[in-house]
C-alpha positions, -999 to +999 in steps of 0.1 A: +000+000+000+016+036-013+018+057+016+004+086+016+019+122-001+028+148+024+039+187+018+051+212+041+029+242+051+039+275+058+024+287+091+029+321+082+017+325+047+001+291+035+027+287+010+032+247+002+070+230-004+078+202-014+106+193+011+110+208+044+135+240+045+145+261+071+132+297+060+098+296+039+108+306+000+076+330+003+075+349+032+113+342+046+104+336+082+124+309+096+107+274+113+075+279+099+070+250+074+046+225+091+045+188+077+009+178+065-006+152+042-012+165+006-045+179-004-059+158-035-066+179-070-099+199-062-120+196-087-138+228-105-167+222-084-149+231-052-145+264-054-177+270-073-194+296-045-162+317-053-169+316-093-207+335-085-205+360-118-217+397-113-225+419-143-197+447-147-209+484-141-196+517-135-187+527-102-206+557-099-240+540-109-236+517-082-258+529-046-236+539-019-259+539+011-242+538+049-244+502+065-268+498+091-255+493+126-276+473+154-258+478+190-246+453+208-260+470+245-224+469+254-210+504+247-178+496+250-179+470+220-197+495+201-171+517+201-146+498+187-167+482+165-176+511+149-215+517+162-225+482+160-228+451+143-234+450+104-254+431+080-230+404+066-200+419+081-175+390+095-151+400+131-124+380+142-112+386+174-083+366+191-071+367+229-049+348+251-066+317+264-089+324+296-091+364+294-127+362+287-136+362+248-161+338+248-179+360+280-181+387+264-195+373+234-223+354+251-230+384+267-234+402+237-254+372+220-282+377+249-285+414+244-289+410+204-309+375+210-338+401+220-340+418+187-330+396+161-328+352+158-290+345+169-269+311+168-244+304+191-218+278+179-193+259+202-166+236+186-141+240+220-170+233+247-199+211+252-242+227+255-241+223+288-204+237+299-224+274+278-256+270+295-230+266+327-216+300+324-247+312+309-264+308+341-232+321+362-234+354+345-275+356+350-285+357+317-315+343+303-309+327+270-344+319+261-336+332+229-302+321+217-297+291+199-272+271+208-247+243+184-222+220+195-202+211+164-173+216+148-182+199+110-178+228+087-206+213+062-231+207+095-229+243+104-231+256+071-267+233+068-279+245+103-273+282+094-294+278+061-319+257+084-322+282+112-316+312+092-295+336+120-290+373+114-258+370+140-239+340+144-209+333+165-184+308+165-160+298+186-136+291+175-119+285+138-094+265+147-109+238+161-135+235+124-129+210+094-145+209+063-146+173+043-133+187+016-097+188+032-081+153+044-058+176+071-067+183+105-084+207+124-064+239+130-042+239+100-031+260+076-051+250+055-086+239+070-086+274+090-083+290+053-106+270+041-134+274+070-131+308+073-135+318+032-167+292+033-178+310+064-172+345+050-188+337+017-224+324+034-224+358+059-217+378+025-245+357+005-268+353+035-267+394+055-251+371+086-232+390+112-204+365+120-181+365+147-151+342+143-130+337+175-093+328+169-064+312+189-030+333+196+001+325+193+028+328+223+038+360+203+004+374+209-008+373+170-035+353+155-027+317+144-032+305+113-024+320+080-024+358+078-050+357+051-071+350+082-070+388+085-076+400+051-106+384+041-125+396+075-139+428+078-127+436+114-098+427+134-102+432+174-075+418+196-085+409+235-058+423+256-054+420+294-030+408+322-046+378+340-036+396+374-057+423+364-095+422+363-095+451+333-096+441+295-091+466+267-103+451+234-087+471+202-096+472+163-069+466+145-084+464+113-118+475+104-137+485+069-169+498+084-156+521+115-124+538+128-092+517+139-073+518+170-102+521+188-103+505+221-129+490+244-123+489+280-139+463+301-141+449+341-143+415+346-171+410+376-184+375+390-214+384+370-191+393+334-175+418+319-184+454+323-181+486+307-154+513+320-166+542+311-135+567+324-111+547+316-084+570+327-088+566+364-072+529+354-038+544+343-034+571+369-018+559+398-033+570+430-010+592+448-021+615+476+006+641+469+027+641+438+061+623+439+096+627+418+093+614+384+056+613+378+034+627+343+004+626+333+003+624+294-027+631+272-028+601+246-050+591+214-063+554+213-085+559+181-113+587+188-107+585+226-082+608+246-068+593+278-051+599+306-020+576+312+006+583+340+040+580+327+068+573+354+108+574+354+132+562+379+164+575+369+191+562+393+235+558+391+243+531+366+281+530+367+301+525+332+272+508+315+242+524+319+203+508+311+176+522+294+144+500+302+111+509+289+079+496+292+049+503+273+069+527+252+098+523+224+131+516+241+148+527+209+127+558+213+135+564+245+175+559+237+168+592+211+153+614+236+180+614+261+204+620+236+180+649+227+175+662+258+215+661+262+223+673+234+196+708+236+185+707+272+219+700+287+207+673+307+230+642+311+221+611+312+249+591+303+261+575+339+227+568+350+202+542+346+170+552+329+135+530+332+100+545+321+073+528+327+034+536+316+012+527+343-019+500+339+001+482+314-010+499+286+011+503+253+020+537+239+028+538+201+022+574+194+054+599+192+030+628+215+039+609+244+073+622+238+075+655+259+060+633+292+087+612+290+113+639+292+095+659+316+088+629+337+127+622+334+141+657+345+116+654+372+129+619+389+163+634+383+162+667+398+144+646+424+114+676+424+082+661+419+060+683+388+031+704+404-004+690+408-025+685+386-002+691+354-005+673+320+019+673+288+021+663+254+038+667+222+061+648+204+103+656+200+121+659+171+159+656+168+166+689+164+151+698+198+111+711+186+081+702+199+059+694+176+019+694+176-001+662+184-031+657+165-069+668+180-048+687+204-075+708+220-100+673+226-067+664+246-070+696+266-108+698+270-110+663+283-080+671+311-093+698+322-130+680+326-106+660+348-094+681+371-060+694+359-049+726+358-013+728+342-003+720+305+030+715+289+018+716+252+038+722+214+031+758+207+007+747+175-017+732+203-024+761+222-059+768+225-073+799+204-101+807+233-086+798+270-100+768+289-118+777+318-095+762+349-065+749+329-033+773+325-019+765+290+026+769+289+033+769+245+066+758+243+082+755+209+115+738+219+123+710+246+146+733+263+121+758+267+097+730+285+130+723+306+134+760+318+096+762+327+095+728+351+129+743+365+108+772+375+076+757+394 
């Protein structure tokens, strides 16, 4: 008896080889070619949903009409989806294992289940382990179907059968379709399962929900064209010693991205935060050395996030240790704030932290850092209630941060009453309990904390 063909899959990309080599020919990353049985010749029939002709026309005779949103009742989720859930549109949102994904969905199944006929399917747990935590969380559920399969071609006849207008399942990796010979989870049955499932929420006006696995890296398994043939991408983030979630779009074709979602998990699931700020300011009863507040952008939301520096006598080699910011980044500041503030750094150990755990990617959160440095080195803490932001270039300016007066509006509705901003940001009419310092260079920012 022959035995059977294998291949060698590309974890990355999906690209096929023939023998297994140690960087994939397609993609170049390195360890990624997984050894599988070969896929027979598919026929022309297998692919015949994709093959659906559509008569040509001109762009501008076609309707372009805004999508229609139905809220989930969760506000948070709104947000960051954009308003709500759209007619055919397909998510795919991916966490570490155990930070609450499948909650927050059945959660949000229960609130739509009211207005609209929902499907719930399960291809990691059991009926009864969701009716478990169904019941834990005091929902109802009198209105959400539930499914227990993982067959690809089952769930594609039950969806025609019952006919959903929101269907969730959880989670793509653990489908197969009969099609494929490979197992569940591969390269090539996740493809596969998730183009079927994305073609029937197109053809059908389905909302889908796709939950996905993450690798130890933090990104979605599976091939990246997992992304690109959903119309949303939301990432569940979270420390598991923390009860707060922040989910955030990271792709999304009817709404903003970089939105975030910030969530409590309760005995009785997860809740909306809706001041998020008060997570990422440390709760200080005076101010200490080292300490700003910096006004940051996640997506339409400004935030509050306390940035602290320890700067402390490093002897001939000196660390720079960031977290939540750039390290590299934070290597060019203090050579910036050397070189045109005249404030040395070189013999001393540097470590910035943003507080809460949450990342910073955008370059405004540059002036906080240096502020917040100067400050845990003079040993001075900055006065109370003060705010900066603005990002650094090498030449020593402070440039403007984008939606610069939002920033201040929403401090000041906060309590604070100093700001260190770019000079481009100052506000044209003054805000009523907030004293605004312009500052169009770094050293000029330097000079006025030297003098509070």
């Amino acid at each position: 008896m022959a035995s059977p063909k294998t291949q060698y899959v590309c974890s990355e990309c999906g690209a096929t080889s023939a023998k297994w080599l140690g960087r994939c020919p397609s993609c170049s990353a390195w360890n990624t070619l997984v050894e599988t049985a070969a896929e027979p010749a598919g026929g022309k029939n297998r692919y015949q949903a994709l093959a659906r002709s559509q008569p040509v026309t001109t762009l501008s005779e076609i309707e372009a009409r805004d999508f229609d949103r139905t809220p989930t009742s969760l506000e948070e989720l709104d947000r960051v989806l954009g308003g709500g859930i759209v007619s055919g549109g397909v998510v795919l949102i991916g966490g570490d294992p155990g930070i609450g994904k499948s909650t927050l969905l059945l959660q949000a199944i229960e609130a739509l289940s009211q207005r609209m006929k929902v499907l719930y399917v399960t291809g990691e747990e059991s009926g009864a382990q969701v009716a478990m935590r169904s019941r834990r969380l005091g929902l109802d559920g009198s209105q959400v179907r539930v499914l227990a399969e993982i067959g690809l071609e089952k769930i594609l006849a039950t969806i025609e059968v019952e006919q959903p207008d929101f269907c969730v399942i959880d989670s793509i990796q653990t489908l197969y379709s009969e099609q494929l010979s490979s197992a569940p989870g591969s390269v090539a049955q996740v493809r596969e399962c998730a183009a079927q499932l994305t073609r029937t929420a197109k053809s059908t006006g389905c909302a889908m929900v796709l939950v996905g696995h993450v690798t130890k890296e933090g990104a979605l398994a599976g091939p990246r064209v997992l992304e690109h043939i959903v119309d949303t991408v939301l990432y569940f983030e979270g420390d598991t010693h923390s009860s707060y979630r922040l989910v955030r779009a990271i792709k999304n074709r009817f709404g903003a991205v970089n939105e975030i979602g910030v969530f409590a998990m309760t005995e009785k699931g997860l809740k909306g935060v809706t001041n998020p700020s008060a997570i990422f300011l440390s709760t200080h009863g005076e101010p200490v050395p080292g300490s700003c507040v910096l006004v940051t952008l996640e997506g339409t939301r400004p935030m509050l996030v306390e940035l602290q520096a320890l700067v402390d006598s490093g002897g001939p080699s000196p660390r720079r240790l960031s977290v939540g910011l750039e390290r590299d980044r934070l290597a060019m500041l203090l050579a910036v704030l050397h070189r045109h503030a005249g404030v040395a750094t070189m013999d001393q150990d540097v470590f910035v932290n943003a507080v809460g755990g949450v990342r910073i990617s955008e370059p405004a959160a540059d002036l906080a850092v240096l502020l917040s440095i100067q400050s845990s080195l003079r040993g001075k803490p900055l006065p109370k209630g003060f705010i900066a932001f603005g990002e650094v270039g090498l030449a020593g300016e402070v440039r403007p941060a984008p939606r610069g007066q939002e920033r201040l509006k929403e401090a000041a509705k906060l309590g604070f009453s100093i700001a260190v901003v770019p000079q481009a940001n100052a506000p044209k009419k003054p805000i009523e309990g907030l004293t605004v310092h312009a500052v169009a260079r770094i050293e000029d920012a330097i000079e006025i904390l030297r003098g509070m």
